[in-house]
LUMDOVO-994397 format. One record per residue (C-alpha): residue number from 1; residue in one letter; x, y, z. Coordinates in steps of 0.02 Angstrom, whole numbers, plus 50000, padded with zeros to 5 digits. Example, Ala and Ser with C-alpha at 12.3 -4.5 7.8 and 13.67 -1.06 7.14 Angstrom:
<drenkes>
i;aa;px;py;pz
1;a;50615;49775;50390
2;s;50684;49947;50357
</drenkes>
This chain:
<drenkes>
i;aa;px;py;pz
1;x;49052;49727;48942
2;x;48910;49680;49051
3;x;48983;49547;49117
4;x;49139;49653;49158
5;x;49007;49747;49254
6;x;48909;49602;49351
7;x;49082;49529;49404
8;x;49145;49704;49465
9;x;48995;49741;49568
10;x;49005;49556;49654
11;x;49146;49625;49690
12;x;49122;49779;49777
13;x;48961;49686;49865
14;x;49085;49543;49929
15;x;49202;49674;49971
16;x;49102;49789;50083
17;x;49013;49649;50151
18;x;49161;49555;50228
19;x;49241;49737;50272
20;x;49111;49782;50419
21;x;49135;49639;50527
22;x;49328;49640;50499
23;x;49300;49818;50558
24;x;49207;49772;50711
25;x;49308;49658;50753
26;x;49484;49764;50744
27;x;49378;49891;50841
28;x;49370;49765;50995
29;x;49568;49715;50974
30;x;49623;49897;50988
31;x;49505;49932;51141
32;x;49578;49796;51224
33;x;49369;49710;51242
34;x;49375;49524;51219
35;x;49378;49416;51059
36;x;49342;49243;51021
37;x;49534;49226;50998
38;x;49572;49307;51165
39;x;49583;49149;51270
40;x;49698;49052;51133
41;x;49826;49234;51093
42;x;49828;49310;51257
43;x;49950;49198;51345
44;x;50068;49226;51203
45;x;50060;49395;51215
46;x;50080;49407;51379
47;x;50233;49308;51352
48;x;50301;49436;51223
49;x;50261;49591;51354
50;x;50361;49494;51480
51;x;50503;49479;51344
52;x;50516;49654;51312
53;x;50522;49713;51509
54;x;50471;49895;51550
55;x;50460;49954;51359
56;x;50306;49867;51340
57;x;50229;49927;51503
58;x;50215;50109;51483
59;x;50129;50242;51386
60;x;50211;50346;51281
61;x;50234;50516;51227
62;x;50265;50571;51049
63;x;50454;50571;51059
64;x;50453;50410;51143
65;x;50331;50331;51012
66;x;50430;50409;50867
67;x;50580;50325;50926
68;x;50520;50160;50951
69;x;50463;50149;50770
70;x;50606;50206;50722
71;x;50710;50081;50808
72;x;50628;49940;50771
73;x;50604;50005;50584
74;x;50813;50002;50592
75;x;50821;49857;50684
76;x;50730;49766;50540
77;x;50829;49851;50412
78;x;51010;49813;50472
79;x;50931;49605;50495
80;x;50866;49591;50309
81;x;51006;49679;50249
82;x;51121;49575;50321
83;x;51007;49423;50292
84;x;51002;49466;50080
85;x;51195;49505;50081
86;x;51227;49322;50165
87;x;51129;49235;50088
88;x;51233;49112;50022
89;x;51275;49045;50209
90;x;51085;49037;50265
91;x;50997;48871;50263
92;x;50853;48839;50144
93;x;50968;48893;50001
94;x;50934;48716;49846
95;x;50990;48824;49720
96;x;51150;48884;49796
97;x;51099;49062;49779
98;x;51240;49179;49805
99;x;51217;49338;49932
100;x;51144;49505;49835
101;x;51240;49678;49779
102;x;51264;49802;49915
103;x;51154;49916;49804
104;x;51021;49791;49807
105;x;51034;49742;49975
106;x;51008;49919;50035
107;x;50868;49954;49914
108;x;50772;49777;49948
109;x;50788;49804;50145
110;x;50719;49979;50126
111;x;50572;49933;50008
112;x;50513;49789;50129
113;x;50533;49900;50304
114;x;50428;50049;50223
115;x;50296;49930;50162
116;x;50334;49965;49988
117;x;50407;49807;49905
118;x;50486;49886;49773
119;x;50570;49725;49684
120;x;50732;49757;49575
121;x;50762;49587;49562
122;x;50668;49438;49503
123;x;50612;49341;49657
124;x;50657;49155;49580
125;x;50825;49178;49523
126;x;50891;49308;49658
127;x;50818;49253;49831
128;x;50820;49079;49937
129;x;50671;49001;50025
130;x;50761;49046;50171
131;x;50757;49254;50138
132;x;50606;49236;50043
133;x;50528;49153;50199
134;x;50603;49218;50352
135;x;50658;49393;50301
136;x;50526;49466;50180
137;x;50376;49377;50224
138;x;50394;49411;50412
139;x;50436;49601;50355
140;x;50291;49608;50260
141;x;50178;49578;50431
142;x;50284;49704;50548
143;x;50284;49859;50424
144;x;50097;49829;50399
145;x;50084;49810;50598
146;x;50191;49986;50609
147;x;50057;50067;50479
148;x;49911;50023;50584
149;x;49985;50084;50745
150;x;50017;50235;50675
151;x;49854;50253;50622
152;x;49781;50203;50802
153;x;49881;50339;50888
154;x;49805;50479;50756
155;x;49639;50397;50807
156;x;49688;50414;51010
157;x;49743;50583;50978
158;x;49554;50637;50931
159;x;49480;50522;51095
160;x;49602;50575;51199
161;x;49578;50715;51340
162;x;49714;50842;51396
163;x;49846;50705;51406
164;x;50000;50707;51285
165;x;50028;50509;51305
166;x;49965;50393;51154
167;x;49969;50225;51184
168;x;50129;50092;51172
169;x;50207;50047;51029
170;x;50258;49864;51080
171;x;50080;49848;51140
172;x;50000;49925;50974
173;x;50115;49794;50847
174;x;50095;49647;50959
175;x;49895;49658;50965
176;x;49870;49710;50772
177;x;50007;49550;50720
178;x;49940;49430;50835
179;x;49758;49468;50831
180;x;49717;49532;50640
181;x;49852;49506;50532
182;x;49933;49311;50570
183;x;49731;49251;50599
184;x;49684;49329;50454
185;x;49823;49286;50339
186;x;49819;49103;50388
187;x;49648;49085;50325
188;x;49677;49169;50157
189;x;49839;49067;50129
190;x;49736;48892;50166
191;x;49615;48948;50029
192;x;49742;48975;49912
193;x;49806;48816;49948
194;x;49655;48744;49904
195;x;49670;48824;49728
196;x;49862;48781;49686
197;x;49919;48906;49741
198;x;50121;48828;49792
199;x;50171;48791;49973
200;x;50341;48706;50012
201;x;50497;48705;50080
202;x;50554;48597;49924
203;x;50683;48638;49777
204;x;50623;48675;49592
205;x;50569;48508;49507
206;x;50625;48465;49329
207;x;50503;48442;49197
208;x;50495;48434;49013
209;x;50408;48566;48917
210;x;50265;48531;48837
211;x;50322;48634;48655
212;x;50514;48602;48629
213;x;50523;48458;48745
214;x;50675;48541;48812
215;x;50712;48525;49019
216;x;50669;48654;49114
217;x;50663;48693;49311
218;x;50497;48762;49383
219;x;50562;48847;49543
220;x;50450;48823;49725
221;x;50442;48897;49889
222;x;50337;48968;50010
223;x;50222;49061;49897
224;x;50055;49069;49976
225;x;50094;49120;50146
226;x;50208;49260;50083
227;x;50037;49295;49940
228;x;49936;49312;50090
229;x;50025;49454;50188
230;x;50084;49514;50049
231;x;49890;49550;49988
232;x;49831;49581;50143
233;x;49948;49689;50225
234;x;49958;49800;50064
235;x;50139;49758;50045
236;x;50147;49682;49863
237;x;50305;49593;49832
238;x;50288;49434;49749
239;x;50387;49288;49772
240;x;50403;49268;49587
241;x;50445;49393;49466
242;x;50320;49396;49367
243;x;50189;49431;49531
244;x;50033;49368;49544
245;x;50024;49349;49345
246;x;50118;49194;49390
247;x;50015;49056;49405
248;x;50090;48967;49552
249;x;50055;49151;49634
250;x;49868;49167;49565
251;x;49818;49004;49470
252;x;49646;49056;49444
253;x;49480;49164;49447
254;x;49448;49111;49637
255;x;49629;49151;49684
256;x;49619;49312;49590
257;x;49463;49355;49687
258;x;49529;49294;49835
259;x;49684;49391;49820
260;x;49587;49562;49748
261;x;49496;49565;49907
262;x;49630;49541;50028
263;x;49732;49689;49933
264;x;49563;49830;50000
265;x;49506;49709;50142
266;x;49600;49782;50286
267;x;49596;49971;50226
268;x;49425;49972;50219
269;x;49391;49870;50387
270;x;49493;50001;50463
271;x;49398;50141;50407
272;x;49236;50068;50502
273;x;49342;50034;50652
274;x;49370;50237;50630
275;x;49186;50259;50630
276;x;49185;50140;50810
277;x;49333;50211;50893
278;x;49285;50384;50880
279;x;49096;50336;50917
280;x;49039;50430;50744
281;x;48997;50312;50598
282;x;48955;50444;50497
283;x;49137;50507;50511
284;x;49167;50332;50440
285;x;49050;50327;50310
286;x;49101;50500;50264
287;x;49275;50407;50210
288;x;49198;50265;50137
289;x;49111;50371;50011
290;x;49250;50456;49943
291;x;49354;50321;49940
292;x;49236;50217;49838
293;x;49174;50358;49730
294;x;49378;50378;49684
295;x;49390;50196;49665
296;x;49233;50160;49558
297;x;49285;50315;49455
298;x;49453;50254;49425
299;x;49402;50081;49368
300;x;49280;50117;49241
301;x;49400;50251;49153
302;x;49547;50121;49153
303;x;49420;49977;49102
304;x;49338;50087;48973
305;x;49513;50126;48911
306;x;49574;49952;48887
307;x;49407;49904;48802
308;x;49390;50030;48693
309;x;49567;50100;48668
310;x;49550;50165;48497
311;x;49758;50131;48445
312;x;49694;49942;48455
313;x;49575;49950;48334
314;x;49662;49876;48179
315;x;49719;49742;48300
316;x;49607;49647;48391
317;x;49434;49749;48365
318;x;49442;49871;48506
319;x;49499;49805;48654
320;x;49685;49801;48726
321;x;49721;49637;48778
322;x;49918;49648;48757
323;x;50013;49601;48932
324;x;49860;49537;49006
325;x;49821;49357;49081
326;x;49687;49282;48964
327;x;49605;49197;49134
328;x;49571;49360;49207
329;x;49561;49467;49026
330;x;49522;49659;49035
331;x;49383;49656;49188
332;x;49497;49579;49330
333;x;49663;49644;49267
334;x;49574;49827;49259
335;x;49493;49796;49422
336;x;49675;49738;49498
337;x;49761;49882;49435
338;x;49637;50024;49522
339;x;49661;49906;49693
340;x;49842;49894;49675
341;x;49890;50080;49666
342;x;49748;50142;49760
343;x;49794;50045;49921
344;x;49998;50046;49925
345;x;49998;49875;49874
346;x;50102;49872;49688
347;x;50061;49683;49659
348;x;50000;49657;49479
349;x;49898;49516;49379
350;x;49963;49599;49216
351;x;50065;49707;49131
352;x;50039;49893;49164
353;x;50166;49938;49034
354;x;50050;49875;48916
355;x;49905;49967;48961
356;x;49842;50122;48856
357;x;49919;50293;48878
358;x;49747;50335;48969
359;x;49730;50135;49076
360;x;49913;50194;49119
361;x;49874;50367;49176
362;x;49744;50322;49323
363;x;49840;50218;49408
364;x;49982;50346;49427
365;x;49860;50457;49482
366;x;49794;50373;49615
367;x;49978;50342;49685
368;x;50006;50521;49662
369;x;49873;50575;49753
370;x;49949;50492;49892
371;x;49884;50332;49909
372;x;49721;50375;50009
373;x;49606;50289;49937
374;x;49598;50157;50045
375;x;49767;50152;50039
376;x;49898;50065;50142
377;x;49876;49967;50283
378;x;49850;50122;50426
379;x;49955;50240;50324
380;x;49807;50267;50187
381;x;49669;50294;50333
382;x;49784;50421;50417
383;x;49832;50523;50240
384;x;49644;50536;50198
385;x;49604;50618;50385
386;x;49751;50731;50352
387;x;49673;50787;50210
388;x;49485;50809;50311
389;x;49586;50909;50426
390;x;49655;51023;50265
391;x;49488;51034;50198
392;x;49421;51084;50356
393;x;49560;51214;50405
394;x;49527;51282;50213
395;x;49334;51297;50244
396;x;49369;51375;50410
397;x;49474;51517;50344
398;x;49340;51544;50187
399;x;49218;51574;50336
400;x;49304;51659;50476
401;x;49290;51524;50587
402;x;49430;51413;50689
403;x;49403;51235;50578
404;x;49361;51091;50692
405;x;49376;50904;50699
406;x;49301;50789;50787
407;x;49284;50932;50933
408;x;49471;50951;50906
409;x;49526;51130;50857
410;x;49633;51138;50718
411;x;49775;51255;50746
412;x;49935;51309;50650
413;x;50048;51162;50711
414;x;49918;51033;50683
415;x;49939;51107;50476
416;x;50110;51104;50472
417;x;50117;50901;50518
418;x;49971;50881;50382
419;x;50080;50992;50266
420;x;50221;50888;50300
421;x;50119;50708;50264
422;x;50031;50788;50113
423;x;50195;50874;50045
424;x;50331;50738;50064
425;x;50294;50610;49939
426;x;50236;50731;49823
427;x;50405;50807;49819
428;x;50505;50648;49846
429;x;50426;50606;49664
430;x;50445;50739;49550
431;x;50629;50774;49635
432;x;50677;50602;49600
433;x;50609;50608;49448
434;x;50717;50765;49384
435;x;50877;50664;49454
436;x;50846;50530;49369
437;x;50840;50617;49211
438;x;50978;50710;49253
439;x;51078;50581;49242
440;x;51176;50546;49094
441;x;51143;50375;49080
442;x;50970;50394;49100
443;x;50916;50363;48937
444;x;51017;50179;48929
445;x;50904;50137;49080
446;x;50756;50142;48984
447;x;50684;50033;48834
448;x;50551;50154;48776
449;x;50570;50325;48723
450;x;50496;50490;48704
451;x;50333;50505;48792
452;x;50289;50341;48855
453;x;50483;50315;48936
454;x;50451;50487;49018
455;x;50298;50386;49098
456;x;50389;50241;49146
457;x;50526;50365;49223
458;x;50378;50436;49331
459;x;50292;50297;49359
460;x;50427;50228;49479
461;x;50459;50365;49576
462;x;50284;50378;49603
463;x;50287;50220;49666
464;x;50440;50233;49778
465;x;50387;50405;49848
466;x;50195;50323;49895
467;x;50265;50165;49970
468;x;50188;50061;49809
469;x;50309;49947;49739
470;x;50233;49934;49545
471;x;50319;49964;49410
472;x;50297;50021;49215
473;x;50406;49860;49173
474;x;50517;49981;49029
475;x;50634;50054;49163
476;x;50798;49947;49213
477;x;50782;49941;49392
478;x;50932;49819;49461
479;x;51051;50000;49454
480;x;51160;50042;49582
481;x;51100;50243;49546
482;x;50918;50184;49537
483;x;50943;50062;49690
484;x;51016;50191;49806
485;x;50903;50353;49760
486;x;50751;50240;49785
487;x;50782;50158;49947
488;x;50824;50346;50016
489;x;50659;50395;49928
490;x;50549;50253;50011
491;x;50625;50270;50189
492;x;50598;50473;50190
493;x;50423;50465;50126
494;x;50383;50315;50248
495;x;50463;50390;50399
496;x;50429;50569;50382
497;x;50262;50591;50368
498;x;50222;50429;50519
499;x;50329;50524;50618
500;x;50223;50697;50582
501;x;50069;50590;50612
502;x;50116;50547;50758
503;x;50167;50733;50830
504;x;50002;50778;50771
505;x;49916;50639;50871
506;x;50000;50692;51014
507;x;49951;50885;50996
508;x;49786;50815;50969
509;x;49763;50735;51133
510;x;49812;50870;51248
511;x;49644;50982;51184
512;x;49493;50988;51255
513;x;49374;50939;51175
514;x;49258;51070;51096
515;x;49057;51076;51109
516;x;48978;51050;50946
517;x;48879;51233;50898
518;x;48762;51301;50761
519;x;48925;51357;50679
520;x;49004;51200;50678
521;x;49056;51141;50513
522;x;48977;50968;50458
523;x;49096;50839;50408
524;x;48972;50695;50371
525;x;48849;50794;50230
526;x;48863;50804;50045
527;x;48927;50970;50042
528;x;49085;50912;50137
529;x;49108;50767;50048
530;x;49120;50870;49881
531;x;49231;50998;49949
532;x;49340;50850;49994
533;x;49354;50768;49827
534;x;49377;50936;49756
535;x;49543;50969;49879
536;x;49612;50793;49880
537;x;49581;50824;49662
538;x;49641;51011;49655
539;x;49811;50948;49744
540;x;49845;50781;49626
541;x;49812;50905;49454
542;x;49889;51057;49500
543;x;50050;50947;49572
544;x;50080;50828;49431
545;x;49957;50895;49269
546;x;50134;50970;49183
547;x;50219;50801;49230
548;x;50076;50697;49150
549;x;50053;50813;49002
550;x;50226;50767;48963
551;x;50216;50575;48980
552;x;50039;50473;48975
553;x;49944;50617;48898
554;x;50058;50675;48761
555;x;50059;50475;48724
556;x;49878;50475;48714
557;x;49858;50599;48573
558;x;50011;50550;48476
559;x;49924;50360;48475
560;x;49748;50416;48405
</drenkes>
C-alpha cells in the first residue's frame, strides 16, 4: 500500500506541476498576446479566417454563437455519419470492412460530436483506418475545441462590460485547435511512440501464437495519435476495444502515466487560465481545491475498496485484482478510474465491471455529479462555476442579500440557465434509465442480474447523460433501442446545457460590474469552499441515493 501511495502522489505533484504553465500559456492564446508558436500558426490561421469570409470576422451575440455551434456540431454529425455508413467505399479500408448499422451510425456520430465516445462497437473489427483516422480522431479535437469555447465565452461574460457580444466562434475553435490542442497532442503521441505505442497506416500482420501455435491477425492503425486526443481532449474512445487495457493502446507504466496525465492535464490548466482571465487566482485556486479534495477523496475510497474488498478474501488475500492489467495492478487502474469519470473522459486501463460494489460506486458518482471535477475539456470548468453561482445565489437568499460573482449580480435568469446545466443530465439519466427498464427486453440485454445488472443499467446512462463514454462491460450495447435512446441522450445533455451557458454568458456581460463591499460574500475562503462541497454533495445524494441503494449498495451488503 505505500507504494500505491508514493506513486499516486508523484502523480498529483507531476500533475499540478505541468498544469500551471499549460495554464499560462492557454491564458495568452485566448487573449490573443503572443506565443512562441505565434510566428509558425499565425499564417495558417489567418489562412483559415480568410476561408471562412465574414463569419469569422465578427463578434457575436448569444443567438448568433448558439447557432454556430450548433451548425458546425450538425455539420460534423451528418459527415461521420455518412463517413461510418460508407465505409466500405472509403480508402484505407485492408480488411474490407463493410459500412455500419443505421442504429450505430447514428449513435457513433452522436457520441463523438458531444465529446462522449460512447463505443457500441469494438474498434478493430467494426471501423477502417480510414474512419478511425479521419472521422473520429479529427472529431475528437473539434468537440474538445467546442467545449473550451464555450467555456471562454462564460469566462467573457464575467470580464465583459455592458456589451451583449461574446467573442467568435470560428475565432474561439481555430485558436484553441491550432494553438493547444494539435501542439500539445503531437508531443504526447511522439512519446508514446517512443514506448510502442502503434502508429501506421499498415494492415494487421499475421503471427503465430505463442500457446496453441494457431494463426492469428494482430490488427494496426493509427493508434497513438487518436490515444493522444483522445486523452487529452477528454474524449475517450479507443481505437481498440479493449481501450487503453490494450497494449498497443498503453504498453506500459510510462504510457500509462503518460496517458493518466493527459486525461486531467487540460481541465486543470484551464482552471488557472480562469484564475488569469478574470485577474483573481484565488477564484482559481478556489476550484482547484475542491476539485482535488473530490478527486483525492474518490481515489482512496475506490483504492481502499479494491485492496481490501472483503468478498475477496477467500480468493486472493484481500485485494481485488479480477479485470485488472497486472502492469498497472490496483494503484494505477484505481487511480485511472477516479480520472476517467471525473473528467468526461470514459477511457479505461481495466475492467470496471470487475470492481467491488463500493470501487464501482465512486466512479458513478462522480459522473453523476456532473462531471465537474475537473471534468471535460471546457464543459467541466463551466458546470463547476454554475454550481459557485448556485451556491452563491443559495447563500444570498439565507442572508438577505442579492448573491454576487465576480462583481456580477446574480439574478433570476442567470438561475434558470444554471438550473438548466445542473438539471439536464441529471434527468437525462434516471429517465433513460426507467426506459430502459421498461422495456421488455431489457433483461436479455444484460448478463448480470439483480443488483449489480441494475448498476450496469445505470452506469450507462450515467455515462451517456455526462458526455463519458465508460461502460459497466455487462450491458449489450450494439442495440438498435440502446443505440437510438443514447445518441438522443448524449446530444440533449451536450447541447442543452452549452447552449444555456452560453445565454448566461451573454446576460453576464451586459452588467455592470458591482463594487466589492463589507457585505460582499467571499468566494475564495474556507467557509465557501465547504458550503460548496456541501451543495455540489447535497445535489449528487439526494438525486441518485434511491438509485444507488438499489444497485452498487444493495450489492455491497449482499457480498459481505
Amino acid at each position: 500500500m505505500s507504494a500505491i501511495i508514493i506513486q499516486q502522489a508523484i502523480f498529483f505533484i507531476a500533475l499540478i506541476g505541468l498544469a500551471i504553465p499549460l495554464g499560462f500559456y492557454i491564458h495568452k492564446v485566448m487573449t490573443n498576446q503572443k506565443t512562441f508558436l505565434t510566428r509558425m500558426i499565425s499564417p495558417i490561421e489567418t489562412k483559415i479566417y480568410q476561408f471562412l469570409g465574414m463569419p469569422a470576422q465578427k463578434e457575436m451575440t448569444a443567438k448568433q454563437y448558439g447557432l454556430s455551434v450548433l451548425f458546425f456540431s450538425f455539420f460534423s454529425f451528418v459527415i461521420l455519419m455518412a463517413m461510418l455508413l460508407g465505409q466500405g467505399f472509403l480508402p484505407l479500408n485492408p480488411e474490407k470492412l463493410p459500412g455500419t448499422s443505421f442504429s450505430l451510425a447514428f449513435n457513433t456520430a452522436a457520441s463523438f460530436i458531444t465529446n462522449t465516445n460512447w463505443q457500441a462497437y469494438s474498434g478493430e473489427e467494426t471501423l477502417s483506418i480510414f474512419t478511425q483516422a479521419f472521422g473520429l480522431t479529427v472529431q475528437n479535437f473539434v468537440s474538445a475545441g467546442v467545449g473550451i469555447a464555450v467555456l471562454f465565452v462564460l469566462l467573457r461574460g464575467f470580464t465583459n462590460r455592458t456589451t451583449k457580444h461574446i467573442g467568435n466562434f470560428w475565432q474561439d475553435l481555430t485558436k484553441i485547435i491550432l494553438y493547444v490542442l494539435v501542439p500539445v497532442s503531437f508531443i504526447v503521441s511522439l512519446v508514446l511512440i517512443s514506448q510502442g505505442v502503434v502508429q501506421t497506416f499498415a494492415s494487421s500482420v499475421e503471427t503465430t501464437s505463442l500457446e496453441l501455435g494457431q494463426k492469428i491477425f494482430l490488427p494496426l492503425g493509427t493508434v497513438a495519435s487518436q490515444v493522444a486526443i483522445k486523452q487529452l481532449g477528454t474524449n475517450g474512445g479507443g481505437y481498440f476495444g479493449a481501450n487503453s487495457a490494450h497494449p498497443f493502446e498503453n504498453p506500459n507504466l510510462i504510457s500509462n502515466f503518460i496517458e493518466n496525465i493527459s486525461i486531467l492535464l487540460i481541465p486543470a490548466a484551464l482552471i488557472v487560465a480562469f484564475g488569469l482571465f478574470v485577474k483573481d487566482w484565488k477564484q482559481g485556486r478556489t476550484i482547484m481545491i475542491v476539485s482535488l479534495g473530490f478527486l483525492i477523496a474518490a481515489l482512496v475510497g475506490v483504492t481502499l475498496s479494491e485492496y481490501y474488498g472483503p468478498q475477496f478474501a477467500h480468493v486472493i488475500g484481500q485485494m481485488n485484482l479480477e479485470g485488472k492489467e497486472t502492469r498497472f495492478g490496483i494503484g494505477w487502474s484505481s487511480l485511472w478510474a477516479v480520472s476517467t469519470t471525473a473528467a468526461s473522459n470514459g477511457s479505461i486501463n481495466a475492467m470496471l465491471d470487475s470492481f467491488t460494489p463500493l470501487g464501482g460506486l465512486i466512479p458513478m458518482f462522480l459522473m453523476q455529479l456532473g462531471e465537474i471535477i475537473f471534468g471535460g475539456a471546457g464543459s467541466g470548468l463551466y458546470g463547476m462555476i454554475v454550481f459557485i453561482l448556485l451556491a452563491i445565489f443559495i447563500a444570498g437568499l439565507l442572508v438577505g442579500r442579492t448573491p454576487e460573482y465576480l462583481g456580477k449580480k446574480i439574478e433570476p435568469f442567470d438561475m434558470k440557465m444554471a438550473c438548466l446545466v445542473i438539471l439536464t443530465p441529471l434527468l437525462l439519466t434516471l429517465i433513460g434509465t426507467m426506459l430502459f427498464i421498461l422495456n421488455p427486453q431489457a433483461m436479455s440485454w444484460l448478463n448480470n442480474q439483480g443488483p449489480h445488472g441494475f448498476s450496469e443499467i445505470l452506469y450507462a446512462f450515467s455515462s451517456l447523460a455526462n458526455n463519458n463514454g465508460s461502460a459497466f462491460a455487462g450491458l449489450t450495447t450494439d442495440t438498435t433501442f440502446l443505440n437510438i435512446l443514447g445518441g438522443i441522450i448524449m446530444i440533449l445533455s451536450r447541447f442543452i446545457p452549452m447552449l444555456a451557458v452560453i445565454y448566461l454568458a451573454s446576460n453576464l456581460g451586459k452588467k455592470k460590474v458591482v463594487a466589492t463591499g463589507s457585505g460582499t460574500l467571499s468566494t475564495t475562503n474556507a467557509t465557501f469552499v465547504t458550503m460548496l462541497i456541501i451543495v455540489i454533495l447535497v445535489i449528487g445524494a439526494l438525486s441518485f441515493l434511491p438509485s444507488m441503494a438499489l444497485g452498487p449498495i444493495a450489492e455491497h451488503f449482499m457480498t459481505k
